[in-house]
C-alpha positions as CSV (number, residue, x, y, z in Angstrom):
1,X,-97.3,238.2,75.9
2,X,-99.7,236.4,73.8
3,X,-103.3,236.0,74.3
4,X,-103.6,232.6,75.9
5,X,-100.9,233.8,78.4
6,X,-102.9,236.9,78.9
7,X,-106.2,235.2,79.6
8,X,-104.6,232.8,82.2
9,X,-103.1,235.5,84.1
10,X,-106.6,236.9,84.1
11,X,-108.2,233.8,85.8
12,X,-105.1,233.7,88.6
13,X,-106.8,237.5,89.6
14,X,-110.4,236.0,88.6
15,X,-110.5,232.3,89.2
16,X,-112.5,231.7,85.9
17,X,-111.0,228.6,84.1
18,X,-108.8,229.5,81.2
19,X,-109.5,226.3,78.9
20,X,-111.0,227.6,75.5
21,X,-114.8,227.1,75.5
22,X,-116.9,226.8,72.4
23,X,-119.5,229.7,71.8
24,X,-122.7,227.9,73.4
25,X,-126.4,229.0,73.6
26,X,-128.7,228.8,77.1
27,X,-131.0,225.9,77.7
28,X,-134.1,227.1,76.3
29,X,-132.3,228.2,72.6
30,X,-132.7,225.1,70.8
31,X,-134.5,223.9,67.4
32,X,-138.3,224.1,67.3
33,X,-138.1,227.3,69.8
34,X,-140.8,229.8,69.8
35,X,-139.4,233.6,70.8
36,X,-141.6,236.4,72.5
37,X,-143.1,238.5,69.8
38,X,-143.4,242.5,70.3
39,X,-140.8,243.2,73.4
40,X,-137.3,242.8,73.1
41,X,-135.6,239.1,72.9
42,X,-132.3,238.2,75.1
43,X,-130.6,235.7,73.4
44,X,-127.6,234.6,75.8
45,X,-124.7,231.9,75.9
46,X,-121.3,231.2,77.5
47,X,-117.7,231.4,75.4
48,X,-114.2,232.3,76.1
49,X,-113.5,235.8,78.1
50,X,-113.2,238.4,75.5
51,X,-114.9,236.1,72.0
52,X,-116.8,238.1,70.1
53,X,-120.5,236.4,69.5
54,X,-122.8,237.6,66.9
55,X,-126.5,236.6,66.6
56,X,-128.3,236.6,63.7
57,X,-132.1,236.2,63.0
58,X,-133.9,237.3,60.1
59,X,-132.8,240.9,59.0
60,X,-131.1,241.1,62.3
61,X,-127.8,240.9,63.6
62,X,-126.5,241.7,67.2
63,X,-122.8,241.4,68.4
64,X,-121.2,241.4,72.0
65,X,-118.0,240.8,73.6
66,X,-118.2,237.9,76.1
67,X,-117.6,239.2,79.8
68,X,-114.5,237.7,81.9
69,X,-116.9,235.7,83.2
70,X,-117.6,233.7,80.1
71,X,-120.9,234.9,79.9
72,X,-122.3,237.2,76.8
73,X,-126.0,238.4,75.9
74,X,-127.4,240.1,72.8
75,X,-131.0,241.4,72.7
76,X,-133.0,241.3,69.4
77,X,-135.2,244.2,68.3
78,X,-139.2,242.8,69.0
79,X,-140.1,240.5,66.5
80,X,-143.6,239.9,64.5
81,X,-145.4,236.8,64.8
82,X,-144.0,234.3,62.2
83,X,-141.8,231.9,60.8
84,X,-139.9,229.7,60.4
85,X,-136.7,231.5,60.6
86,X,-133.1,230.2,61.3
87,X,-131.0,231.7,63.9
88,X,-127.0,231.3,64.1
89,X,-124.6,232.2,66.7
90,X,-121.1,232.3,65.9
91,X,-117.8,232.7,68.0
92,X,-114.9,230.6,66.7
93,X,-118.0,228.2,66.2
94,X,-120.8,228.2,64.6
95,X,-124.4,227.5,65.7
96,X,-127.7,226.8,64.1
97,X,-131.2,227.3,65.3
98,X,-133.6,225.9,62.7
99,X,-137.5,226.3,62.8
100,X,-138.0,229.1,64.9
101,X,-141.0,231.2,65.1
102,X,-142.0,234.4,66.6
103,X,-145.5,234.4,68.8
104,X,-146.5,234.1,72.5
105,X,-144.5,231.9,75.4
106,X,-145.7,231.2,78.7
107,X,-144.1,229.7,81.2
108,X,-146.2,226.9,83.1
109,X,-144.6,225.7,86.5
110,X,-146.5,224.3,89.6
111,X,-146.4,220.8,90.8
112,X,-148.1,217.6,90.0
113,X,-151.4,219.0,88.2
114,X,-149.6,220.8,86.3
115,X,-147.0,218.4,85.3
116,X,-149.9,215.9,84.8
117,X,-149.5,214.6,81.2
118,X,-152.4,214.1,78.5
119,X,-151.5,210.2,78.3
120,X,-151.0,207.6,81.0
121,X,-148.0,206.6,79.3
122,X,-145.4,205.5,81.6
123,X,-147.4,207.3,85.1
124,X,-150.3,205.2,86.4
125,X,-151.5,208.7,87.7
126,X,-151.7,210.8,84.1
127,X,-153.8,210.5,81.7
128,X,-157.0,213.4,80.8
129,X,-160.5,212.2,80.1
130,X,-161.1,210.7,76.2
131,X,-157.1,210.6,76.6
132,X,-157.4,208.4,73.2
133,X,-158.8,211.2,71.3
134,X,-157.0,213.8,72.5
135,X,-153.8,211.8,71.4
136,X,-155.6,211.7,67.9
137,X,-156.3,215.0,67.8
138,X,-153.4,217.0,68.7
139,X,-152.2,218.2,65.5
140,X,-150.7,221.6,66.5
141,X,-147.5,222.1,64.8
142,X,-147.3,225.9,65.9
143,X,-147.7,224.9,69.5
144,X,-144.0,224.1,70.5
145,X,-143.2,222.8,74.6
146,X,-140.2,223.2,76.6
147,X,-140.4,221.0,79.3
148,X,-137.2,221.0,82.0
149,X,-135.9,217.9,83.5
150,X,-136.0,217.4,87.4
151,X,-133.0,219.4,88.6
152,X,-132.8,220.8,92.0
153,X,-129.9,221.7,93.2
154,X,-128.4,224.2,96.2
155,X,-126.5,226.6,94.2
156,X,-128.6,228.4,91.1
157,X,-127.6,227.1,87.5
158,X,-126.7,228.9,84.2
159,X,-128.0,225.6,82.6
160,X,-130.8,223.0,82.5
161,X,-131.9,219.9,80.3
162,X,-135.0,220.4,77.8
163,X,-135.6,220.5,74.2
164,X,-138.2,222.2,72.3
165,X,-140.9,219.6,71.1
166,X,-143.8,220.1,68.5
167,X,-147.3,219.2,69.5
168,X,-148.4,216.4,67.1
169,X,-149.9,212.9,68.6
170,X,-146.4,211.4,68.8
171,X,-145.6,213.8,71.7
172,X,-148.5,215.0,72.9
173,X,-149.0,211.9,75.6
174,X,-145.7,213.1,77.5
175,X,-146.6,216.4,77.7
176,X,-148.5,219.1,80.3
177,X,-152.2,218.5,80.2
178,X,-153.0,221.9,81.4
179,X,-150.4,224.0,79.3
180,X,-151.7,222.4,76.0
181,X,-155.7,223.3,76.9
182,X,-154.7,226.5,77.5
183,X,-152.3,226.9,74.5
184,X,-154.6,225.2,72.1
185,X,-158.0,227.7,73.1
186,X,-155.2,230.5,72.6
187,X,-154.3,229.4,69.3
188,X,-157.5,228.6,68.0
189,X,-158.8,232.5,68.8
190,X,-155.4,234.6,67.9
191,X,-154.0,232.1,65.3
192,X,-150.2,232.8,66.0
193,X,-147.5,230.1,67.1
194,X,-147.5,229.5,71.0
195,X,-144.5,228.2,73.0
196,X,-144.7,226.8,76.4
197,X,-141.7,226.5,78.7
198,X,-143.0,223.9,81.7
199,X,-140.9,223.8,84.8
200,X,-142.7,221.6,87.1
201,X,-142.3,218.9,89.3
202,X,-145.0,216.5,91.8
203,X,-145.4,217.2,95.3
204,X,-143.3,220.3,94.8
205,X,-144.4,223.5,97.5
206,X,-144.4,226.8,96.4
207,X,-140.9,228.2,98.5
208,X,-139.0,225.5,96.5
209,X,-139.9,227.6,93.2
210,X,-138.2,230.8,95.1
211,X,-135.3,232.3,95.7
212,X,-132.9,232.0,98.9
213,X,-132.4,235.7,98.5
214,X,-135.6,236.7,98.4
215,X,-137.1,234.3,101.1
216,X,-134.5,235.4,103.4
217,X,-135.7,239.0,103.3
218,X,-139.1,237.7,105.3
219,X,-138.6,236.6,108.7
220,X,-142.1,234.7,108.2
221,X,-140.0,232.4,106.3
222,X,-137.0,232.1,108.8
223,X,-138.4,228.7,109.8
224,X,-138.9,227.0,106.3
225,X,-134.5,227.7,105.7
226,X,-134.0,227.3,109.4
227,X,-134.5,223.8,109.0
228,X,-133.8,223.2,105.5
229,X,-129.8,224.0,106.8
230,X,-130.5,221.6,110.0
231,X,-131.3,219.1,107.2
232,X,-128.3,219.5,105.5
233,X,-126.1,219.3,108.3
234,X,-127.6,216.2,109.5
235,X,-127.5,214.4,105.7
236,X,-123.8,215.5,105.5
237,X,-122.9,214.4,108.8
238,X,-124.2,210.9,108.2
239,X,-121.6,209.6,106.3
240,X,-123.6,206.1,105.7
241,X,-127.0,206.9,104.4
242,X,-125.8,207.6,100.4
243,X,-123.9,204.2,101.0
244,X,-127.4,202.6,101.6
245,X,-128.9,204.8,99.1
246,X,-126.8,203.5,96.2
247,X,-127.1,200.4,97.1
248,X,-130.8,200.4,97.5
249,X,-130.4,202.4,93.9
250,X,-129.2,199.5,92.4
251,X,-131.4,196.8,93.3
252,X,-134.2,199.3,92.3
253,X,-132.9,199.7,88.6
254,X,-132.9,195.7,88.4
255,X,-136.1,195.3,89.7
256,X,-137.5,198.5,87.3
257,X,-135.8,197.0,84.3
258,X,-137.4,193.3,85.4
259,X,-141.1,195.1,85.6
260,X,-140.6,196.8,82.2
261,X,-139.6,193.7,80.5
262,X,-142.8,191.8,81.6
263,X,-145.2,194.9,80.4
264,X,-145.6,195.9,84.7
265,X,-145.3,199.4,86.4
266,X,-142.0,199.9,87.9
267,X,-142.2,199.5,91.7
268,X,-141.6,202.9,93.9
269,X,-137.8,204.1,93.7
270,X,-135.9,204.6,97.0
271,X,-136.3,207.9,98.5
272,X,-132.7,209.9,97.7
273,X,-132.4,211.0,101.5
274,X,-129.6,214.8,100.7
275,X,-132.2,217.0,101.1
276,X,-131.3,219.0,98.0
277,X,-132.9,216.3,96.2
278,X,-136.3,216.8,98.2
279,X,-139.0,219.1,96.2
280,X,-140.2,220.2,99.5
281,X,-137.5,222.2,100.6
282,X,-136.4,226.2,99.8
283,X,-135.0,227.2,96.5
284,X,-133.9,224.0,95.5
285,X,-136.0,224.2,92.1
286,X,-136.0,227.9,91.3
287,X,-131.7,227.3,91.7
288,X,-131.7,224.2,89.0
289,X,-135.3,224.8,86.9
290,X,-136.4,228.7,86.7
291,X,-132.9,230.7,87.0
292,X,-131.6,229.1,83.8
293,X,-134.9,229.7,81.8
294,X,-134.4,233.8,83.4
295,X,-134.8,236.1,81.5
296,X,-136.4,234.1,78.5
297,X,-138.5,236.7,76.9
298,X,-142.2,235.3,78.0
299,X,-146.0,236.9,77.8
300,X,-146.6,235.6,81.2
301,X,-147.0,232.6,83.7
302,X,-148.9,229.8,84.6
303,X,-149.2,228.2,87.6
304,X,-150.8,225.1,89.3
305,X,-150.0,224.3,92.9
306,X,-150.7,224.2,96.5
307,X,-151.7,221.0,97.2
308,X,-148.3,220.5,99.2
309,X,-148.3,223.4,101.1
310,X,-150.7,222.1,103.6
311,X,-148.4,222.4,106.8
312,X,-147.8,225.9,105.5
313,X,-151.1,227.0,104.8
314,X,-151.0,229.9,107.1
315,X,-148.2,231.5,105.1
316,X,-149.0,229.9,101.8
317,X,-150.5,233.9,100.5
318,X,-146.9,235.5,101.4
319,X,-145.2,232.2,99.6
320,X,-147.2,232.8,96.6
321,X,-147.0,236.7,97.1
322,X,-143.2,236.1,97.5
323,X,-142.6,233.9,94.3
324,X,-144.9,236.3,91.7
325,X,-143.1,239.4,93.0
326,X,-139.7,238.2,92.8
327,X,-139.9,236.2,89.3
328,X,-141.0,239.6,88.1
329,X,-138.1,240.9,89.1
330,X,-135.9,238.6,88.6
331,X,-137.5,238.7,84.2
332,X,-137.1,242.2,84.7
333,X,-140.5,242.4,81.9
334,X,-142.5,244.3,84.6
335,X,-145.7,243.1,86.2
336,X,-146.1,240.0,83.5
337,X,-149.1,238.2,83.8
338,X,-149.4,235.2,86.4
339,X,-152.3,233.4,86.5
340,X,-152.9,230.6,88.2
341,X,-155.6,227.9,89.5
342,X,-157.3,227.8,92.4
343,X,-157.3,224.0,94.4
344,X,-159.3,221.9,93.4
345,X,-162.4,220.1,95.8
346,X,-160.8,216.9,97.4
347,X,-162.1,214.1,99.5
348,X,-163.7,210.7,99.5
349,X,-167.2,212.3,99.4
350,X,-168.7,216.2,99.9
351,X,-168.7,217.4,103.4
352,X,-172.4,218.0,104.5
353,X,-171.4,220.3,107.3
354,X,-172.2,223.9,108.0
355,X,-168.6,225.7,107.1
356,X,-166.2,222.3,107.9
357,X,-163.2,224.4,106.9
358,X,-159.9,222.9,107.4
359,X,-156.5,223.5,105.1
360,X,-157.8,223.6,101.7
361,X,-160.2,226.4,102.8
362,X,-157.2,228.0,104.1
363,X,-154.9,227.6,101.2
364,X,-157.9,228.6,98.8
365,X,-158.6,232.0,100.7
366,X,-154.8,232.5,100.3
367,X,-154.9,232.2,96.4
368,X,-158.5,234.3,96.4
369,X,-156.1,236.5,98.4
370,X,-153.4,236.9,95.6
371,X,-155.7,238.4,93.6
372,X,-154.4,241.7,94.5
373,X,-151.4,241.4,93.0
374,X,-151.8,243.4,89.6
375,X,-152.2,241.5,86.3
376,X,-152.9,238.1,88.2
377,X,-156.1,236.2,87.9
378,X,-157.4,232.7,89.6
379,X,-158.8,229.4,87.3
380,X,-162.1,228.7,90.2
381,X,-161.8,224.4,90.3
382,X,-163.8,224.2,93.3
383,X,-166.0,221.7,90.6
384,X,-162.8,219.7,89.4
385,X,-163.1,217.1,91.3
386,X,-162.8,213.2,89.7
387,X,-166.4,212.5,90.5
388,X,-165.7,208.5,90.6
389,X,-162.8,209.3,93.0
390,X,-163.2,212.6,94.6
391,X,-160.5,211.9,96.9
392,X,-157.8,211.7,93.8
393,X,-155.4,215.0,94.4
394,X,-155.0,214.1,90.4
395,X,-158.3,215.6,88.8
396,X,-158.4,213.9,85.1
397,X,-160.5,216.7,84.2
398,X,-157.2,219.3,82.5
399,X,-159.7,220.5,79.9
400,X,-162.1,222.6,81.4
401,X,-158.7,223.4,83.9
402,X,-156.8,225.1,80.5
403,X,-160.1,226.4,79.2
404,X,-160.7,228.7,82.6
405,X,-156.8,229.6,82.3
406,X,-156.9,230.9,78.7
407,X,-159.7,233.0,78.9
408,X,-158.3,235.8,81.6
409,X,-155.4,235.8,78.5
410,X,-157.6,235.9,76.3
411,X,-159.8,238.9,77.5
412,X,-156.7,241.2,79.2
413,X,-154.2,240.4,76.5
414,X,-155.4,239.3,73.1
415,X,-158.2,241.3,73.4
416,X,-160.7,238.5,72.4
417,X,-163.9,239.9,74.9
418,X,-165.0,237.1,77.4
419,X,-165.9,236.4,80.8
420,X,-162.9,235.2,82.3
421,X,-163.8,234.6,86.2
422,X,-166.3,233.1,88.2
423,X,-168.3,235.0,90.7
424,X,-165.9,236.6,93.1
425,X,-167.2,238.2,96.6
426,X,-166.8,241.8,97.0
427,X,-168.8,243.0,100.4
428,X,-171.4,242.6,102.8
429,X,-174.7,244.4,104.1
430,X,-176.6,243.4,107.0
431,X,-180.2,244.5,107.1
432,X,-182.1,243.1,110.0
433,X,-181.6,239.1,110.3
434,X,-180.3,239.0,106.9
435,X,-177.3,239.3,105.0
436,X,-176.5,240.8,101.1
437,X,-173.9,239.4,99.3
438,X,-172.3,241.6,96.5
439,X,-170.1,240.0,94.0
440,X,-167.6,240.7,90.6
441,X,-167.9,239.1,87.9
442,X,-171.6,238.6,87.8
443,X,-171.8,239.1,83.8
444,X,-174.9,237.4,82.8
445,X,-176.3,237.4,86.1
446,X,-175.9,234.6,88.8
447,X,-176.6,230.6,88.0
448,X,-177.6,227.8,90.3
449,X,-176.5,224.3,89.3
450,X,-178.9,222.0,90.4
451,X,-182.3,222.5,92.0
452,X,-181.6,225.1,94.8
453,X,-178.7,227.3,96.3
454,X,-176.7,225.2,98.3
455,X,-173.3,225.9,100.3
456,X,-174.1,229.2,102.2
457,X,-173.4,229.3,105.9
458,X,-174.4,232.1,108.1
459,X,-173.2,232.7,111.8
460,X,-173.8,235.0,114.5
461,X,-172.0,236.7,117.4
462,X,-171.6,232.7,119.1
463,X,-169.5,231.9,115.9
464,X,-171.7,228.6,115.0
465,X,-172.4,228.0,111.8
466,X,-176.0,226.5,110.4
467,X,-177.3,226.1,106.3
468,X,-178.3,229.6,105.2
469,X,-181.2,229.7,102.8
470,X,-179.9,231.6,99.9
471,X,-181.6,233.6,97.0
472,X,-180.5,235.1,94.1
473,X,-181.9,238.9,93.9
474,X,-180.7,240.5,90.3
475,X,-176.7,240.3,91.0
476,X,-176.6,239.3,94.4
477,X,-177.8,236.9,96.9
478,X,-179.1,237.2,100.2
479,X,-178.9,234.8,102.8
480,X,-180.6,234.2,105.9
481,X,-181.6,231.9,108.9
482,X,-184.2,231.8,111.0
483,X,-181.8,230.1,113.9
484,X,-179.5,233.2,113.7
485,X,-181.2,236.6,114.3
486,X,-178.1,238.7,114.4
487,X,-175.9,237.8,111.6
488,X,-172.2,238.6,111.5
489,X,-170.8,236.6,108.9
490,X,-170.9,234.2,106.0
491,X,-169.0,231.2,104.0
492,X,-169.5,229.9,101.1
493,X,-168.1,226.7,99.5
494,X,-165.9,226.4,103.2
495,X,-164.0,223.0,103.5
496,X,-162.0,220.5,101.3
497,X,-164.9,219.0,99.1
498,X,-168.0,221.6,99.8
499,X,-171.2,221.4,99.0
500,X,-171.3,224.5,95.7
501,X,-174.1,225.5,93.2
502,X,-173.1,229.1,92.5
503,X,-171.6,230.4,89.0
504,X,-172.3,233.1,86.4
505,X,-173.9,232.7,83.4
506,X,-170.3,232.1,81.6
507,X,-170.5,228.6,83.3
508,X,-167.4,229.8,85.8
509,X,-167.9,228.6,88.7
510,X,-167.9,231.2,91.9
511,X,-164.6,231.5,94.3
512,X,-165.3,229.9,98.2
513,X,-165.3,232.6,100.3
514,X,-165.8,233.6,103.9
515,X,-166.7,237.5,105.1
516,X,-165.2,236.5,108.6
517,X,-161.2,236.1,109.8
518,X,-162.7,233.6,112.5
519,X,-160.1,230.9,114.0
């Protein structure tokens, strides 16, 4: 019996195809790539059941046997920081990776911040501050990006559309705003190549970047695939609404195609109603744009989101508890870093009352919250706001955003010695009618910006909150009120766009906080 015959009576027991596959590399292996110095590298592919696949890079060389499944994996002894090397792959084909290097590769996911572009470009919304300059001046050929197309899909994927790019003012303007800030301080202080892998997409929530599995195992989150799956049975029961969609489809892409050839923004396309297609619902996006990039050798994570999570904001610190646990262990590299900002202020001007509260409070406790989580650590924006349109959910301000980001890397990893935080609350005293405030990263000593300490609210056993008068005393504050006697709590910074003045003398702005669990 000859192989071919052999295989095929294989796939009648397996139901694997048995049509002869070249030897073929995972999405993120391309040219330009940047590997994960100093741990050990998968390097993984498909090929026929049974091909032998050898890898080599450098001084290395690493052979497997491709599983009946198709599926093969080598894993290359940790590499130095370097380049540029060539990397082949051969089967009964060849492959060839040219211009790799060895250094540090984060992977930067989120939503729309974070998938916010340095230039305008083609997305009325994009576009940093001095964008023109920044274009100019992006001239980092050892900064390489990833970035995934939109993808989701119901089932989880092997496979996902990207190419590695090199930062250089041709590409810059299509690329993350927040991952090149971040990259570019890195590189400027360690002075190795940097690759970033960015998986994002706008309006996205946080349980679309997780897995079915692993939501499932939370009943807290029964509700979220509850009606996901009523979605899905409604879409597939009406057998009209792709009809409409297509045909709505259509028209769009003459009416794009007519706006682009008189120098106009497309108008809005039509909203794609299958529900896999919707960024809002569970799993979709882990499924189609993280579990092909797993397990990717990576220093760590990135992560810019929340602004959709709004009717979830109750159970936005398990989401975000759920997703940084389970990519862990679904890279299988430990407790890798994840850090991550914190929302930024929003609204159409600052709130002037006592402790407003309201969703983005709620959703900014929750990533304060996630601070628990070892080897995470929070990019404060409470500041971030556009200030000529604070109500833009789009702050043009990515710089400082990518600064904050880097320097947590930079102090617990790279070992450059920084402040990395803002002023984070720690506990409370009460002596008499007034209240202490201890905080964490206080190095330097505490900061006012402008002319007086502004956005502490104190409350007493009634619940009601009034303007504390705060002071700074060596590295804490105490707060006070002569309309509350008895003091029981205090918040700081409470609502969408609060009043703030407080940060450290590393310019970091201090968390919101509140000392209370009040409704």
């Amino acid at each position: 019996m000859n192989q071919f015959i052999k295989k095929c009576f294989l796939i009648i027991f397996t139901g694997y195809s048995c049509a002869y596959a070249d030897v073929k590399l995972a999405s993120p292996f391309s040219d330009h790539m940047v590997l994960q110095r100093e741990i050990v590298v998968p390097v993984w592919g498909t090929a026929d059941a049974g091909e032998k696949v050898t890898v080599k890079l450098g001084a290395q060389t690493k052979t497997t046997i491709t599983k009946a499944n198709g599926k093969w994996m080598v894993k290359l002894n940790k590499l130095k920081a370097g380049g540029p090397f060539v990397m082949t792959v051969t089967g009964k084909n060849k492959l060839s990776i040219d211009d790799v290097y060895a250094g540090e590769v984060w992977v930067c996911s989120g939503q729309s911040n974070m998938d916010f572009t340095v230039a305008q470009e083609d997305r009325y919304w994009c576009g940093v501050y001095n964008e023109k300059e920044e274009v100019a001046q992006a001239n980092y050929p050892l900064i390489r990006v990833f970035d995934t197309d939109f993808a989701p899909n119901n089932q989880a994927q092997d496979f996902v559309k990207g190419n590695w790019e090199v930062v250089s003012p041709q590409s810059i303007g299509h690329l993350s705003a927040v991952a090149y800030f971040f990259a570019r301080e890195i590189q400027k202080k360690i002075k190795v190549p940097i690759g970033l892998i960015t998986t994002a997409y706008g309006a996205s929530t946080a349980e679309a970047w997780i897995r079915k599995e692993s939501l499932e195992k939370n009943a807290i989150f029964k509700g979220l695939l509850n009606s996901f799956d009523d979605k899905l049975i409604k879409f597939k029961a009406d057998t009209g609404a792709k009809t409409t969609y297509n045909t709505a489809l259509e028209k769009w892409k003459i009416a794009a195609a007519k706006a682009k050839a008189d120098g106009k923004d497309a108008p809005r396309g039509p909203k794609n109603p299958d529900p896999v297609m919707d960024q809002h619902n569970p799993y979709v996006l882990w499924n189609g744009m993280v579990k092909p990039l797993v397990p990717y050798a990576i220093r760590g994570a990135l992560w810019y989101q929340g602004e959709s999570n709004s009717p979830t904001a109750s159970i936005y610190k398990n989401l975000m508890e759920t997703l940084i646990k389970d990519w862990r262990t679904q890279w299988g590299q430990g407790d890798f870093p994840f850090y991550y900002v914190q929302l930024a202020n929003i609204g159409k001007e600052i709130e002037f009352v006592p402790a407003k509260g309201g969703t983005e409070a709620i959703k900014r406790e929750a990533q304060l919250q996630n601070l628990l989580l070892p080897h995470t650590a929070m990019a404060v924006a409470i500041d971030n706001a556009n200030p000529e349109n604070m109500g833009d959910v789009h702050p043009k301000n990515k710089q400082d955003i990518g600064y904050r980001l880097a320097l947590p890397a930079l102090n617990n990893i790279y070992k450059v010695k920084t402040p990395y935080s803002g002023p984070i609350y720690q506990k409370m005293q009460v002596f008499g009618n007034t209240i202490k405030i201890y905080f964490k990263h206080v190095e330097g000593g505490l900061i006012i910006k402008g002319d007086e300490l502004k956005g502490f609210a104190i409350a007493g056993e009634d619940k009601k909150f009034v303007w504390a008068k705060a002071t700074i005393v060596g590295n804490e504050i105490l707060i006070t009120s002569p309309e509350v006697l008895n003091p029981k709590a205090i918040r700081y910074g409470w609502g969408a766009n609060p009043i703030i003045s407080l940060y450290n003398s590393a310019n970091l702005p201090a968390s919101p906080f509140r000392t209370d669990n009040w409704k």
